[in-house]
C-alpha positions in Angstrom: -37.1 6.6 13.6 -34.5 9.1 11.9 -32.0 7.9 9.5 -29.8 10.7 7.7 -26.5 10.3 5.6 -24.6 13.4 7.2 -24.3 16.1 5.6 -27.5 15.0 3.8 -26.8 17.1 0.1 -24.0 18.0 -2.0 -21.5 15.5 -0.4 -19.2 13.2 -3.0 -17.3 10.5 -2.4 -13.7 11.5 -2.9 -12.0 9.0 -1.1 -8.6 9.1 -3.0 -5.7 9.7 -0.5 -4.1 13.4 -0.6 -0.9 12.5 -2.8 -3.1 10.7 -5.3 -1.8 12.2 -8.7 2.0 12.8 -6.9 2.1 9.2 -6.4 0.7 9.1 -9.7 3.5 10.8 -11.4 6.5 9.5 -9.7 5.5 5.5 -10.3 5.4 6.3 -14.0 9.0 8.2 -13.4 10.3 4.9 -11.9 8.9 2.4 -14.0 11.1 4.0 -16.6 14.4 4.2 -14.8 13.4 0.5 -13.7 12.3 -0.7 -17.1 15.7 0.7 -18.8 17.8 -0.9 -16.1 16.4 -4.4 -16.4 17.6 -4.8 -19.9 20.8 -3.8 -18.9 21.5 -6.5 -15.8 19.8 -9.6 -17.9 21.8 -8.8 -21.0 25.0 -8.4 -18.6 24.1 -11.3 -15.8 23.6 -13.3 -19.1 26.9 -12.4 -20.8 28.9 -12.6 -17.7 27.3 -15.2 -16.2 26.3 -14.3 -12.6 22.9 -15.7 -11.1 22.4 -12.8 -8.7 22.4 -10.5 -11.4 20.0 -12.2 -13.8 17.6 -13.0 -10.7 17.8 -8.9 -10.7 17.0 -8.3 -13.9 14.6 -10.3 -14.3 13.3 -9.6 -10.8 13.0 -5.7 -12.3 11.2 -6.5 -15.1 8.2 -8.2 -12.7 8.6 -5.1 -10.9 8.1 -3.1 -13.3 5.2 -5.0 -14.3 3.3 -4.4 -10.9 4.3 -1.2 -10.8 2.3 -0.7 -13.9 -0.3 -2.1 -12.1 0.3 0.3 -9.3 -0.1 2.9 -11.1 -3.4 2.1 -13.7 -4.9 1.9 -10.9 -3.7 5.3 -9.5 -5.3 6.5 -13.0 -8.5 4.5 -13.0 -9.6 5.4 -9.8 -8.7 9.4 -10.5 -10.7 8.8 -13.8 -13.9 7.1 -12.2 -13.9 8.8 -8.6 -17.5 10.1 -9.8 -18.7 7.3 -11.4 -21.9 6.3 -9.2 -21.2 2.7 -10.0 -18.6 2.8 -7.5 -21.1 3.0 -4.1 -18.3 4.3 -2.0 -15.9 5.8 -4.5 -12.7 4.6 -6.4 -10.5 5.3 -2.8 -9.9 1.0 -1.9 -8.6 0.9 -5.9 -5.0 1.0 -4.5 -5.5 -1.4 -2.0 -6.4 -4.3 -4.7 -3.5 -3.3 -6.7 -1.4 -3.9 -3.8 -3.0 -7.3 -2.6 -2.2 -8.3 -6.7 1.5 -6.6 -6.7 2.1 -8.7 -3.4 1.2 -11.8 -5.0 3.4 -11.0 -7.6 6.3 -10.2 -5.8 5.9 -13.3 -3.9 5.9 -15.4 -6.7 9.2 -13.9 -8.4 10.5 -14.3 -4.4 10.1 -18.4 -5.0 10.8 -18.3 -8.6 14.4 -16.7 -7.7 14.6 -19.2 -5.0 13.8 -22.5 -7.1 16.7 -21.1 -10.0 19.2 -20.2 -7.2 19.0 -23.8 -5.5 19.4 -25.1 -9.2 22.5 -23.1 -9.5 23.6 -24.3 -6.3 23.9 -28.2 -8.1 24.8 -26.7 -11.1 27.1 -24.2 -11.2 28.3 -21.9 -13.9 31.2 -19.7 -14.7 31.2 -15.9 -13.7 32.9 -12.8 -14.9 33.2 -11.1 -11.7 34.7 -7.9 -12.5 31.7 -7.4 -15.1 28.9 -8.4 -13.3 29.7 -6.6 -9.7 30.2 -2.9 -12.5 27.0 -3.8 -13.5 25.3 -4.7 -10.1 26.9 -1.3 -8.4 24.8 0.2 -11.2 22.0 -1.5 -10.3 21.8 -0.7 -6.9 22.0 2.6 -7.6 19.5 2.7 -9.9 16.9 0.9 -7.2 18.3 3.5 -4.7 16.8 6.5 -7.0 13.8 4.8 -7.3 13.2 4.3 -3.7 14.0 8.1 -3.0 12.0 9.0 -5.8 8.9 7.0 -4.5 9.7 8.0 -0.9 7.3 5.8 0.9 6.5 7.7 4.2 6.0 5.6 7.3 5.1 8.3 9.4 1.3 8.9 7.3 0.5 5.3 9.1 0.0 7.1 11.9 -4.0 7.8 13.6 -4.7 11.2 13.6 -7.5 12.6 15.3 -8.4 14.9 18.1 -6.3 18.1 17.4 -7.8 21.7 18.0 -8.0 22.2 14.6 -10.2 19.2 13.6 -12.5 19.9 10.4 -15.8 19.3 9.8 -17.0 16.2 7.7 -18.6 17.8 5.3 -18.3 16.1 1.9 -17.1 19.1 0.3 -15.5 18.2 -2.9 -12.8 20.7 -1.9 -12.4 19.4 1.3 -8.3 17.5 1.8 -8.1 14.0 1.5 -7.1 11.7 3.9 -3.1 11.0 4.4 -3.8 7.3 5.7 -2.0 4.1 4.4 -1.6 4.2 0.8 -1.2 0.0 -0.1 -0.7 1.0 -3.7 2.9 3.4 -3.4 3.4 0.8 -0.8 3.8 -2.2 -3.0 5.6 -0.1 -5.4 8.3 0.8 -2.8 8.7 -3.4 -1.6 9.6 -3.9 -5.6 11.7 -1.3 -5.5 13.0 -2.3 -1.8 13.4 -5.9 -3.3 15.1 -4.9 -6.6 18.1 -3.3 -4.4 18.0 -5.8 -1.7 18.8 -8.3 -4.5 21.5 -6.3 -5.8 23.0 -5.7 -2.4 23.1 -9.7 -2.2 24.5 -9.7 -5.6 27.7 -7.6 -4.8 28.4 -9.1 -1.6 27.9 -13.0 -3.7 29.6 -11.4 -6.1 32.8 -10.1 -4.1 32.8 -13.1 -2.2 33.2 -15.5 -5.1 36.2 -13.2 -6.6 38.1 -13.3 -3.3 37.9 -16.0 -1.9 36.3 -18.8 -4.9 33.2 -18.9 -3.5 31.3 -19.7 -6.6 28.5 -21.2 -4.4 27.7 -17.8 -2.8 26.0 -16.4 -5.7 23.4 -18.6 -5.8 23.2 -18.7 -1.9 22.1 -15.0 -1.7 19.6 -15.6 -4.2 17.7 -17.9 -1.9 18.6 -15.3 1.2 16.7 -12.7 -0.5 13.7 -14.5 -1.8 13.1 -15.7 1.9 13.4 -12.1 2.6 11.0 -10.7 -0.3 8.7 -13.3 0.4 8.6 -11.8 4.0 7.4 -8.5 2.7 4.9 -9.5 0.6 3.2 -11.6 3.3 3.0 -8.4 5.5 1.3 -6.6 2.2 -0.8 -9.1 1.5 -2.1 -9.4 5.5 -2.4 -5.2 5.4 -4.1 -5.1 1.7 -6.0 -8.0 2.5 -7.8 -6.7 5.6 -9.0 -3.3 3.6 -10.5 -5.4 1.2 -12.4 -7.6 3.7 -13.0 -4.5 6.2 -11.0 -5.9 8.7 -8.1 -3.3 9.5 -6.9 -2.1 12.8 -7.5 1.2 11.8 -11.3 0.6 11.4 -11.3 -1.0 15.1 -9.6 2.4 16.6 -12.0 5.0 14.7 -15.1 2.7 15.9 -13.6 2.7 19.9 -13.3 6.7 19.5 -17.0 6.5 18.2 -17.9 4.7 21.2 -15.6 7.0 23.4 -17.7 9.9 21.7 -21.4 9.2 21.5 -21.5 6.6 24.6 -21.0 9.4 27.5 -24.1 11.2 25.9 -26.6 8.7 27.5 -27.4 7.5 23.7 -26.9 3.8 23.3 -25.0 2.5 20.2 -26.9 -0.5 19.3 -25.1 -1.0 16.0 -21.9 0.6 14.4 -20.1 -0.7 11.3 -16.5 1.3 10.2 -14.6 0.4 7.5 -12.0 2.0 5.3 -13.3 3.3 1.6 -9.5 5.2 0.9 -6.3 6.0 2.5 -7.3 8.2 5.4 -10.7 7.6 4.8 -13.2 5.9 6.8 -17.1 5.1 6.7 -19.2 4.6 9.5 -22.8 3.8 10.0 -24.3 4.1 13.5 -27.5 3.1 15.4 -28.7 4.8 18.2 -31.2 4.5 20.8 -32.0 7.4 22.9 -34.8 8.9 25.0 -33.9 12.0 23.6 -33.0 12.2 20.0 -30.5 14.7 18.6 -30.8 16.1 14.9 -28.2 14.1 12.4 -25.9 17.6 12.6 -25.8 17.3 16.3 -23.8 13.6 15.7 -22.1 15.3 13.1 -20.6 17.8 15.4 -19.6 15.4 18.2 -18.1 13.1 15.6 -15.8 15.8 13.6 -12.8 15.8 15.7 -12.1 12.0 14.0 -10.4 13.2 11.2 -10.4 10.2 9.3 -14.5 9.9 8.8 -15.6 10.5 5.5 -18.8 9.3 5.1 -21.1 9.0 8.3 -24.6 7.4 8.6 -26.7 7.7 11.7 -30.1 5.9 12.5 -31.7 7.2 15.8 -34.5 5.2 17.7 -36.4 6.8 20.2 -36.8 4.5 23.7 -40.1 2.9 23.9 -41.5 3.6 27.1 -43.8 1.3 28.9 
């Protein structure tokens, strides 16, 4: 029996994704902006008395709370991609920070809706003029933060199979992987939530100056916390399944394995994938096969999958009788 980690020296486990310290940067830049505008809307939702705009406010100071989050944990896992405590590297870091920023941000979603029904028995005076100045302000505020963060859908995609497919060597130079990145993800829901509320807040807001409808203010409130609790469901489900090894992703890269190494003659009696970083995968294979390659051979036939990091293969020869 032959089992080899491929390349079998001088391999690391960088598994950080490939905008790491970008990422990095621009969550510190909006925790700022965000940070500066929160006192701003629960001074002036207080004064002026609007609901929506207090929810805000507050709602961007919680932000700006798991944003920090979002973003030690950027720095940590930089800090401690070496550390050998860490048997696969630092790379699923993000994906916790997400799972906890999703929790968060569905707890301020049913905070916001508990005070807005309150407000719907109890309502209070507004300043409308005021608080929709200071709600426009808001929202663009949020808006800069969500260019600045520019969360790119398109990096979901699966990438593999293209002429110029690299080895996976574990060259410490080599590009990271451009997968899913949880973390910026739950940074760009608070943001997304933060000007969603302040969308709701204008429209409430216009709404109870032209027409009396003191009661919409609060309405929206409970509109958009059904909404935000929407999103951090879906980050929680994503998050969640990196943690427990349980993405879609995994499933594809371990059907291309198949797709690979089955039409050899070798038999896969075992294979285990699962993600260590965005863009990153690990994979650990057992074969049986009358005629066992060398661990570079499977290393060959396995490097147009882009996303395999980390690859361990344990060949059995076929007992004949």
């Amino acid at each position: 029996m032959t089992t080899n980690t491929i390349p079998a020296s001088g391999h690391t486990h960088f598994f950080l994704g490939g905008d790491h310290q970008r990422n990095e940067r621009r969550v510190w830049l909006v925790i700022a902006l965000t940070a500066s505008m929160m006192l701003v809307e629960i001074i002036a939702g207080t004064l002026y008395g609007s609901m929506a705009l207090v929810a805000d406010g507050w709602h961007m100071s919680t932000h700006a709370g798991a944003m920090l989050i979002a973003v030690l944990a950027y720095r940590f896992a930089r800090r401690h991609v070496g550390n050998p405590r860490f048997s696969f590297g630092t790379g699923k870091l993000g994906d916790l920070a997400g799972f906890a920023s999703a929790v968060l941000l569905a707890l301020i979603a049913l905070l916001i809706g508990w005070e807005s029904l309150v407000r719907l028995t109890q309502p209070i005076h507004i300043d409308f003029n005021q608080a929709i100045a200071v709600a426009v302000v808001g929202l663009v505020v949020n808006l800069l933060c969500a260019w600045l963060l520019k969360y790119d859908h398109a990096h979901h995609g699966h990438h593999h199979g293209h002429p110029h497919a690299h080895h996976h060597s574990h060259d410490a130079h080599r590009t990271p992987g451009k997968g899913r990145d949880n973390n910026l993800r739950a940074a760009y829901l608070h943001v997304l939530a933060d000007a969603l509320t302040s969308v709701l807040a204008i429209v409430a807001l216009l709404a109870g100056r032209g027409y009396g409808w003191t009661w919409a203010d609060p309405a929206m409130g409970v509109v958009g916390a059904l909404v935000i609790v929407r999103w951090s469901w879906g980050l929680i489900r994503d998050s969640g399944s990196v943690l427990l090894d349980a993405t879609t992703e995994s499933r594809q890269v371990q059907r291309e394995i198949r797709e690979v190494l089955e039409p050899t003659g070798d038999q896969i009696t075992d294979l285990h994938v699962w993600q260590v970083g965005p863009g990153h995968f690990a994979a650990i294979v057992s074969l049986i096969a009358r005629k066992p390659k060398e661990s570079e051979d499977y290393k060959v036939l396995l490097a147009p999958i882009h996303e395999l990091s980390h690859v361990t293969v344990e060949v059995q020869r076929t007992k004949t009788v």
